[in-house]
Each structure stands twice: as structure tokens, then as C-alpha cells.
C-alpha positions in Angstrom: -4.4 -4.0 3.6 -2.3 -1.5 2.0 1.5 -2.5 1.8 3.9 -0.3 1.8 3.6 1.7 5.3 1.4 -1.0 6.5 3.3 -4.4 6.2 6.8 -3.2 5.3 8.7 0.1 6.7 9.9 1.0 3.6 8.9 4.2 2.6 12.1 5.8 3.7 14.0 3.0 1.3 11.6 3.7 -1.8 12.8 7.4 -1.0 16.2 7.0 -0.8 16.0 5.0 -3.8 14.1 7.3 -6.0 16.2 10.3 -4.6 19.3 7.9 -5.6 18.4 7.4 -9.3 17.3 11.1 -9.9 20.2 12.5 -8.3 22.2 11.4 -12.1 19.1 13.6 -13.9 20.3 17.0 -11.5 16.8 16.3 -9.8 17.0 16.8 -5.7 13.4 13.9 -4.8 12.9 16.3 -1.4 10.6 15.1 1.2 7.7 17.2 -0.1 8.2 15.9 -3.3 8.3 12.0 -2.3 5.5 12.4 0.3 2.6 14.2 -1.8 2.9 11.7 -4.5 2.1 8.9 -1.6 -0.3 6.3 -3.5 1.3 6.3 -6.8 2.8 3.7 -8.7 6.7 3.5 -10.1 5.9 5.0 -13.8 3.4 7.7 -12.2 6.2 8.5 -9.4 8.6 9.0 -12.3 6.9 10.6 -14.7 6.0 13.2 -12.2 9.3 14.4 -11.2 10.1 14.7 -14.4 7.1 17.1 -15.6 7.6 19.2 -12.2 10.9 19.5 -13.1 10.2 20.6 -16.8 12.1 17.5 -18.4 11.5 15.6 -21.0 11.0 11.6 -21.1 9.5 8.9 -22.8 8.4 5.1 -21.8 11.8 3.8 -22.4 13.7 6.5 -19.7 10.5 5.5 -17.3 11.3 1.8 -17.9 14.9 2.3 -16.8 14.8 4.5 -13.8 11.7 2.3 -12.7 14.2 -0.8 -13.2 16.9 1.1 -11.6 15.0 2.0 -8.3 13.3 -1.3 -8.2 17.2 -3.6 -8.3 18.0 -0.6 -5.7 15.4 -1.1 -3.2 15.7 -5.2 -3.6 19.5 -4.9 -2.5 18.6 -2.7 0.6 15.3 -5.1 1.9 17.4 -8.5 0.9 19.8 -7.5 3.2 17.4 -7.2 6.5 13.4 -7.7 5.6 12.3 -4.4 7.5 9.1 -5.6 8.2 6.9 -3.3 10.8 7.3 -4.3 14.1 4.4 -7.2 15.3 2.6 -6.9 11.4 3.7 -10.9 11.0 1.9 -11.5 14.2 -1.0 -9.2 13.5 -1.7 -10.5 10.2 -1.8 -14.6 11.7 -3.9 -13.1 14.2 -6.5 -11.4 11.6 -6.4 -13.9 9.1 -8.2 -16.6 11.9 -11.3 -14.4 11.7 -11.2 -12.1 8.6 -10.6 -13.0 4.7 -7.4 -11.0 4.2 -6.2 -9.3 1.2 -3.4 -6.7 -0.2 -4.0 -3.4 -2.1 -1.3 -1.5 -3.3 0.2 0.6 -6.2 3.6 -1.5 -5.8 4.5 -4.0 -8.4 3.6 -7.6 -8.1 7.3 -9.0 -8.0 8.0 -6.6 -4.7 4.8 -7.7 -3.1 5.4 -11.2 -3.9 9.2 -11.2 -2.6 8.3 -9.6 0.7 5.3 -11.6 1.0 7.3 -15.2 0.3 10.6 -14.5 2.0 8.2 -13.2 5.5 6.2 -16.2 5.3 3.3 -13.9 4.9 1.9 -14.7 1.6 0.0 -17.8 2.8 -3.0 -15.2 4.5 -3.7 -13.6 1.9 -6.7 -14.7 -0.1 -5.8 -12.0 -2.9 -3.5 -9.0 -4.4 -4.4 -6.5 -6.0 -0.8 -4.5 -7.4 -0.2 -1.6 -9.9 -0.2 -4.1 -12.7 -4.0 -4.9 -12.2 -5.2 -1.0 -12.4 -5.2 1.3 -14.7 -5.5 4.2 -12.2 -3.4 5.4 -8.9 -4.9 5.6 -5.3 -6.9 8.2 -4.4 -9.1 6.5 -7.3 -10.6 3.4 -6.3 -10.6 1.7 -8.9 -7.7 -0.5 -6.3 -10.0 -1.4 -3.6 -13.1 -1.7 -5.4 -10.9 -4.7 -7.5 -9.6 -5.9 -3.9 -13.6 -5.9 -2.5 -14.6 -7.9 -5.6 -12.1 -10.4 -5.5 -12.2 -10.9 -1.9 -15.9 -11.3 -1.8 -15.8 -13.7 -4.6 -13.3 -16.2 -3.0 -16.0 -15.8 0.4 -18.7 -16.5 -1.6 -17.4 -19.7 -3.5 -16.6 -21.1 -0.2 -20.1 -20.7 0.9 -19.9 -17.5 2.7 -23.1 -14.7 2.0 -22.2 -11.7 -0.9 -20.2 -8.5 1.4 -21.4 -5.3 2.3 -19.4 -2.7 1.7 -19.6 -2.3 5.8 -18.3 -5.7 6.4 -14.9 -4.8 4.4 -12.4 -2.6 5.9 -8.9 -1.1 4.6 -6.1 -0.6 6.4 -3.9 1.7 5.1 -0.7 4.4 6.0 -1.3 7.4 3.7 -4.2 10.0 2.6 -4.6 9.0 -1.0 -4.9 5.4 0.1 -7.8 6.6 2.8 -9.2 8.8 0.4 -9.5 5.6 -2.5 -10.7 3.5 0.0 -14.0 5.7 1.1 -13.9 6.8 -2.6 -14.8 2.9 -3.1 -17.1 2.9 -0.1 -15.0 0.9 2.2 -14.4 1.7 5.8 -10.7 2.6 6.5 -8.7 2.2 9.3 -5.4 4.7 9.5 -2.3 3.5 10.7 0.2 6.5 11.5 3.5 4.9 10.4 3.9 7.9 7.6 1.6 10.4 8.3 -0.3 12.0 11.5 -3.6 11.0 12.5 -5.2 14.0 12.4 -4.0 14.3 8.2 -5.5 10.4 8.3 -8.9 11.6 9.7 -8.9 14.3 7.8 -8.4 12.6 4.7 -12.1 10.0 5.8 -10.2 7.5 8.7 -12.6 6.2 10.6 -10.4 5.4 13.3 -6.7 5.9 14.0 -4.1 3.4 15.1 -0.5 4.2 16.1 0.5 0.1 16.3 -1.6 -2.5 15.2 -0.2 -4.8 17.4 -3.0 -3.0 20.0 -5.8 -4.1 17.6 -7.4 -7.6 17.9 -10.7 -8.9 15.8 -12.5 -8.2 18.6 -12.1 -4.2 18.6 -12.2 -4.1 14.7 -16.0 -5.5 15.2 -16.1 -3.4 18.0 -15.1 -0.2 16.2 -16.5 -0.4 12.8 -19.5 -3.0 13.4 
């Protein structure tokens, strides 16, 4: 599972955070801007803005505004978790019949404090965060790492090696559908940022608008 989009709603924070931070460089982070970098990590995010915008940088500016957004987006999600609607209940339910792990180009210490304070982290066999990859989603380099690890904690409890069939993303943008079938992976789109038809169009195999619809059942079902 992808997280951002997928387990927390906090894409509008992240962008009112960014937007925030940039706002002392005279840059204006506009929707356009924040939504085509979707799939990016903090340093790639920054580092961005600041070439479309024709500024100079170096690591230590990219270390700071990353730091700065980061302490930003921890004071707004401390104050009231903004988890999506049902996820805590869909995850329990998925993690009875599936191996369960998390993909995504956040940092470990945002994954991890949504993840503990939700009560979450417990299903989750693995994470795979921006620290682990050397290259942002659409590549999948992500969720060939996430396939990997979660086949090898299946096969040291006994389990038989995965097909690349038998493991399926779930994720909330096109770069994250596009790394995912990029990797060989069946992908299910979740339309909490984008529309479904930019999902399918970008290689979702199927579309859901809530996952609170979606028991283990209808995944088999679906992508068997």
C-alpha cells in the first residue's frame, strides 16, 4: 500500500506546507505544481520548484526547507490524525488474509509516527520509505524492494516464493500506478487525489472510490 492518499488524507497538508515554506523564497507551490510532482520525495519535491523557478540551491537549503515542511506538517497531523475514513478498519480486515506492506516516497519518521500513534504499524510486515531508494515513483525500484521483502518474510514463515500476480499495490496517484506495473505488480487505484479514469489511464486495473467496499474476497475476485 502506498501512504500518503491511501492511509492518511494528507496531501492537501503536505501542500499547504510546501506552499507555506516557499512562500519566504517569492515561490507561489500552485495546484499544478504540487499535483504533477505526485510520487516524489521531500529533496526531489524541493529541488524541483526551485529549478522550475530558475533558482539556485544546494543540499544544505534542501535540508532546511525539507526540515521546515516536515516540523510543519507534524504540528498540523499531531493535532487531529487525519486518517481516511474506514483505512484502520480496512487494513485489520486485509491483514487476516494478506501479508501487508507500505511503499512510499515519504520519510521513515512520518510513516512510523502515523503508523504508531493509529495503532496501525502492528500489520505491516514491511516499509519500504524514500530513505531505502535511490529513485522516485514512477520508477520501480519502490515496489520491486516492497515485493522482495514481503515475499521473503512469507517465505521464511513457510509460505511458497510470490508471483508477481499474487502481489498487488494499492495506491492514490499516477506515478505510484505507473511504478507499480513498471515493477510488474497489479495495482488497484483508489480515487482520493486523482480521477479514475487518469488512474486507468496511468495501468489501474481496477478503480475504487472507498476501500471500505473492498473485502479479501473481491480482491481474489478481481485480480485472481
Amino acid at each position: 500500500m502506498d501512504f500518503n492518499g491511501v492511509v492518511i488524507n494528507d496531501e492537501p497538508i503536505q501542500h499547504a506546507a510546501y506552499r507555506e515554506i516557499f512562500k519566504a523564497e517569492g515561490i507561489d507551490v500552485t495546484d499544478e505544481m504540487y499535483y504533477e510532482r505526485l510520487g516524489m520525495d521531500d529533496k526531489t519535491f524541493v529541488a524541483s520548484v526551485f529549478d522550475e523557478a530558475g533558482q539556485k540551491y544546494d543540499d544544505a537549503r534542501i535540508t532546511q526547507l525539507t526540515a521546515a515542511k516536515n516540523a510543519s506538517w507534524r504540528e498540523i497531523v499531531s493535532a487531529d490524525l487525519p486518517l481516511f475514513d474506514g483505512i484502520a478498519d480496512f487494513v485489520e480486515k486485509m491483514s487476516h488474509d494478506f501479508a501487508l506492506g507500505i511503499v512510499s516516497m515519504s520519510a521513515r519518521p512520518e510513516i512510523d509516527f502515523v503508523l504508531e500513534k493509529s495503532g496501525l504499524r502492528k500489520h505491516f510486515l514491511t516499509i519500504v520509505s524514500s530513505e531505502n531508494v535511490s529513485n522516485c515513483k514512477p520508477d520501480p525500484e519502490c515496489y520491486r524492494m516492497g515485493f522482495r521483502d514481503i515475499d521473503s518474510v512469507r517465505t521464511s514463515q513457510g509460505h511458497l516464493p510470490m508471483t508477481h500476480g499474487e502481489c498487488l499495490v494499492i495506491e492514490d496517484s499516477p506515478p505510484g500506478i505507473s511504478a507499480a506495473r513498471n515493477a510488474d505488480l497489479p495495482a488497484l487505484g483508489v480515487t482520493n487525489t486523482v480521477s479514475a479514469s487518469e488512474l486507468r489511464a496511468a495501468g489501474a486495473g481496477a478503480i475504487a472510490t472507498d476501500l471500505r467496499d473492498w473485502m479479501p474476497e473481491s480482491i481474489r475476485r478481481v485480480f485472481a
